[in-house]
C-alpha positions in Angstrom: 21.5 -63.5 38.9 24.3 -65.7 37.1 22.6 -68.9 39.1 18.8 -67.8 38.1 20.1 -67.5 34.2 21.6 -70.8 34.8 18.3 -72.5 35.6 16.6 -71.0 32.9 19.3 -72.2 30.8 18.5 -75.7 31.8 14.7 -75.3 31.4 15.2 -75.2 27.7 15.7 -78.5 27.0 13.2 -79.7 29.8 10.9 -77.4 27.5 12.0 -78.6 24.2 11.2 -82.1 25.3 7.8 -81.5 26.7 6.9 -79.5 24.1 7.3 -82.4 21.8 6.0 -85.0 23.8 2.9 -82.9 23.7 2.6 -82.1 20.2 2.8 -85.8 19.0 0.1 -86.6 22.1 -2.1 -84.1 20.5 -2.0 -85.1 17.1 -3.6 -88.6 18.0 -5.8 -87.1 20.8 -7.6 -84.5 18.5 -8.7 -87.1 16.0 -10.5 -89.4 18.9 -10.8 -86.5 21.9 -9.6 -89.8 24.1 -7.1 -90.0 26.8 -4.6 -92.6 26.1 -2.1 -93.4 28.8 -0.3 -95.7 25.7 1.8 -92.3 24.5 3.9 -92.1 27.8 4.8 -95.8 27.8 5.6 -95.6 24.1 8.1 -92.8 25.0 9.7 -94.8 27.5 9.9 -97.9 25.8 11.7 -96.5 22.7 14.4 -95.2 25.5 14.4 -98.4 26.9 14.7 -100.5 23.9 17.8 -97.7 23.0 19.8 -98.1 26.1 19.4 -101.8 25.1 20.6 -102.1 22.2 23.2 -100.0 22.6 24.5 -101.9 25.5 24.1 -105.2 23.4 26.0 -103.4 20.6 28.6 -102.3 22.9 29.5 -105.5 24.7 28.3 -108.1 22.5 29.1 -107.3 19.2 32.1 -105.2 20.0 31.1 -102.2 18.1 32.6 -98.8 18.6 30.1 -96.2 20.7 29.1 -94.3 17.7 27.9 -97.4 15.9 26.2 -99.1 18.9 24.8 -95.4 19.1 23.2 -96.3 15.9 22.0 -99.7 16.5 20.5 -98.9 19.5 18.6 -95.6 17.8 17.3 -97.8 14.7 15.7 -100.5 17.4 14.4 -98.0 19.4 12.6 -96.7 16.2 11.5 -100.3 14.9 10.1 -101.1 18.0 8.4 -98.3 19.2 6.2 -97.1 16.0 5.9 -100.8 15.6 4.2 -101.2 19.0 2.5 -97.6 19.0 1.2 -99.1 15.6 0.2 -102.6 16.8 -1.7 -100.8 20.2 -2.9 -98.5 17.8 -4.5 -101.1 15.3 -5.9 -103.5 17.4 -6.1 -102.0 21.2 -7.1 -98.4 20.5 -9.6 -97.8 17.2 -11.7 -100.7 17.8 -12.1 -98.3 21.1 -11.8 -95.0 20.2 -14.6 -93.9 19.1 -16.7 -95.8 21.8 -16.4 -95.6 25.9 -14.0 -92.8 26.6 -13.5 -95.2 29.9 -12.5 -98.1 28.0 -9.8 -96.5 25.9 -8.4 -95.2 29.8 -8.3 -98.8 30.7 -7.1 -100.5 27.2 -4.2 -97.5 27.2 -3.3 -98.6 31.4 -3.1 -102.3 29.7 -0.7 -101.5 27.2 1.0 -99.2 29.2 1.8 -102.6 31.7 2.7 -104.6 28.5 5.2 -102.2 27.5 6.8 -101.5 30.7 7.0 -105.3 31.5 8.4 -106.1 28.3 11.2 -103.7 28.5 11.9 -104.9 31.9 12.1 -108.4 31.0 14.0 -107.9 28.0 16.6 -106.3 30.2 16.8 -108.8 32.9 15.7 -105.8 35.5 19.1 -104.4 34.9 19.4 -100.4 34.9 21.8 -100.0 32.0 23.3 -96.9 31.7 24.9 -95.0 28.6 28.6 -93.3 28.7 28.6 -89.8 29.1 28.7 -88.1 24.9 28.7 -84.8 23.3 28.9 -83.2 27.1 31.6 -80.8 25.9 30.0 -77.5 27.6 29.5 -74.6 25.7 29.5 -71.4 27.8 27.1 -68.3 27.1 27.9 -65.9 29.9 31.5 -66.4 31.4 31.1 -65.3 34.8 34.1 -66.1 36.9 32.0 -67.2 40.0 29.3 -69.1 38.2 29.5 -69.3 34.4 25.9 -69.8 32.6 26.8 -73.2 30.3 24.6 -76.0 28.4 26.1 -78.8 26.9 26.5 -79.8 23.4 24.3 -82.7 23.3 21.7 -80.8 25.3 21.9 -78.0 22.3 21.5 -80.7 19.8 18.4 -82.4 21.4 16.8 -78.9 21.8 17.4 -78.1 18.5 16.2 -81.7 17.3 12.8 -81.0 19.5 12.1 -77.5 17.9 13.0 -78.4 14.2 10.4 -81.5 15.1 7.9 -79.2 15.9 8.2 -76.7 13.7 8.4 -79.1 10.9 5.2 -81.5 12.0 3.2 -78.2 12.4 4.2 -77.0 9.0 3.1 -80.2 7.8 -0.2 -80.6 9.3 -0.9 -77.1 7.9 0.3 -77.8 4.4 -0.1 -81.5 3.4 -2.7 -82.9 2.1 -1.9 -85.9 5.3 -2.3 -82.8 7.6 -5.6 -81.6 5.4 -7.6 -85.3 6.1 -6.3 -85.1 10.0 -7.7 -81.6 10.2 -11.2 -83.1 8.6 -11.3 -85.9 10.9 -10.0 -83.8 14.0 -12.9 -81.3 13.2 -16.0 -83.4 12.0 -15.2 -86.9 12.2 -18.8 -87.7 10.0 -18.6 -84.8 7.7 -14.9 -85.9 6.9 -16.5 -89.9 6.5 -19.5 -88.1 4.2 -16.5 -86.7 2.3 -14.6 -89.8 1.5 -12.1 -89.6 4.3 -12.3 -92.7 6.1 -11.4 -92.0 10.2 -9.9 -95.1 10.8 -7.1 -94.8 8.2 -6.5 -91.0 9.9 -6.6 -92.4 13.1 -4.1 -95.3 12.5 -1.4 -93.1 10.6 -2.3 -90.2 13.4 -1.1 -93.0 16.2 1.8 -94.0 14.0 3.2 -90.4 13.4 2.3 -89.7 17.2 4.5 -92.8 17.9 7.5 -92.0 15.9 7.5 -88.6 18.0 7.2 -90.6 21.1 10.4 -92.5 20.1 12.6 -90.1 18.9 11.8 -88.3 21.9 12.7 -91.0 23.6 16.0 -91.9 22.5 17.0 -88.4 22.6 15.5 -88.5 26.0 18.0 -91.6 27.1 21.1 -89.9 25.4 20.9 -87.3 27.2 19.7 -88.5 30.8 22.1 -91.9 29.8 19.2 -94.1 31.2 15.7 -94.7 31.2 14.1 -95.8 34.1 10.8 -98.7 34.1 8.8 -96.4 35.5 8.8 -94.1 33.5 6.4 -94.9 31.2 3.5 -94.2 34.0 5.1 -91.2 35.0 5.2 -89.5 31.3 1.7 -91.0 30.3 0.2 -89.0 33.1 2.5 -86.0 33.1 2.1 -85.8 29.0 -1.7 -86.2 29.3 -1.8 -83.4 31.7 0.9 -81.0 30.0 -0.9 -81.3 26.4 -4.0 -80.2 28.0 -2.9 -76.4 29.3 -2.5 -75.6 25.7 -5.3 -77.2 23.8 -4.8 -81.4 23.3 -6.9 -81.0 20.1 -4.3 -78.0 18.8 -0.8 -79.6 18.7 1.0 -76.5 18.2 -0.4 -74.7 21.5 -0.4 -77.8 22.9 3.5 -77.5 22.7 3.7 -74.0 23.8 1.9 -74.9 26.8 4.0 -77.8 27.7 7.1 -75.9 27.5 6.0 -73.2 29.9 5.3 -76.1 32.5 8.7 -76.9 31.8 9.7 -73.7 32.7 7.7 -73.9 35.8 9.2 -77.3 36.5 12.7 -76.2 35.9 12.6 -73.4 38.1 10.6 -75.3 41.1 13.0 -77.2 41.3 15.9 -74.6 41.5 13.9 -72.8 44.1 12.0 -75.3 46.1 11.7 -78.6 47.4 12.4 -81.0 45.0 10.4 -83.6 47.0 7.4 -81.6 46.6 8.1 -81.2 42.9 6.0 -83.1 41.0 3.1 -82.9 43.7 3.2 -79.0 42.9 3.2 -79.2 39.1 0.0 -82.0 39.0 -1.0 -79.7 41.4 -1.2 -76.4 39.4 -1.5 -78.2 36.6 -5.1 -79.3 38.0 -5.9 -76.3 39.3 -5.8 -74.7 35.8 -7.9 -77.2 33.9 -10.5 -77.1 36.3 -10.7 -73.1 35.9 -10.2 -73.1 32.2 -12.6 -76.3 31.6 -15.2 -75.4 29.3 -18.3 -78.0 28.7 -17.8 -79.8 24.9 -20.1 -82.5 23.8 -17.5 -85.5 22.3 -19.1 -87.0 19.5 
């Protein structure tokens, strides 16, 4: 019992951070209704670009771990809603609202650049962060197997749902979220209204970028590294995960995400962890084809 509490213990951050992956995913997917591989990559490239500077903070400038901390978060920022922004700009909406298949390829091409670039600028070197905020904070304190999280792994769960919470509140009560919800809805109507889609579309990528990073850096603080790739991993996994709830309804899009999570989590507690990921694309195929319903994209 103790070891099953444990594990879903640990599946609440797993959930946290997949529900927030796939809110920020469906905030830019509901205005174009286009898969965009881009999302993943942006993720990991903000993590990336962390670890980075961090290390380069750490060892070249000398600076104490909270600071380097600090430098690394702001460049992880800077440079991954600046990409998500550029790829956004000139990669994605000349796209979006044409060939659903050349968005798929255009997002795979960015996806490379990013992944490449963060390789390069680290020499191919897997940095790794030191271990921080692991004090462990113990909820059931069974001699034989106490149920524990950690601090930072409170703190990034915490961070994720307040994320959430807040960008949903937002988009329901902002006058931002009230255009994205025109455009999202009836991209024309909104246009004959005196929206204009592009503009949504371009600050809907930015805001879904800034989600992407902060996930990410929260991501690397926690795991310590952030592997190259990643980027194709997440862009597939998010893509799928967003899609169990609704990827046009961020909100359920987040609550479905953080029950695969759950699943994840608790497959691999229970079963073969090299079958893992087969079994959750797996599932996670099998219940998009049963729940697919036939929408015309305009």
């Amino acid at each position: 019992m103790a070891y099953f509490l444990q594990q879903l213990a640990n599946a609440v951050p797993v959930a946290a951070l997949y529900a927030a992956l796939a809110f920020g995913y469906a905030i830019a997917f509901a205005v174009t209704r286009r898969a965009d591989l881009t999302y993943g990559a942006l993720f990991a490239f903000a993590g990336q670009m962390f670890v980075l500077f961090a290390d380069f903070g750490w060892t070249r400038l000398w600076l104490v771990l909270p600071a380097a901390l600090g430098l690394g978060a702001a460049a992880a920022l800077t440079f991954g809603v600046g990409a998500g922004l550029v790829a956004g700009r000139y990669v994605m909406r000349p796209l979006a609202f044409s060939s659903a298949n050349a968005v798929i390829v255009a997002s795979l091409g960015s996806l490379m650049v990013l992944m490449e670039t963060a390789r390069l600028a680290s020499e191919t070197r897997s940095l790794w962060l030191p271990p921080f905020l692991n004090d462990v904070i113990v909820f059931w304190p069974n001699p034989a197997f106490p149920v524990a999280l950690t601090v930072i792994q409170l703190l990034n769960t915490a961070l994720m749902v307040a994320l959430v919470a807040g960008g949903h509140w937002l988009l329901t009560h902002s006058y931002a979220g009230r255009y994205w919800r025109a455009v999202s809805e009836d991209r024309e109507a909104a246009a004959l209204c005196g929206v204009d889609p592009s503009m949504v579309y371009i600050f809907a990528y930015g805001v879904a970028s800034l989600i992407a990073a902060f996930c990410g850096i929260l991501a690397a603080s926690y795991y310590g590294n952030m592997d190259f790739g990643t980027g194709l991993t997440f862009g597939v996994k998010v893509l799928f995960i967003a899609a169990i709830g609704g990827q046009t309804a961020p909100l359920y899009a987040a609550l479905g995400a953080a029950g695969v999570g759950l699943i994840e989590t608790l497959w691999s507690a229970y079963g073969p962890i090299l079958w893992r990921d087969f079994a959750i694309f797996g599932f996670l195929v099998i219940v998009l084809v049963v729940t697919r319903r036939e929408k015309i994209i305009p």
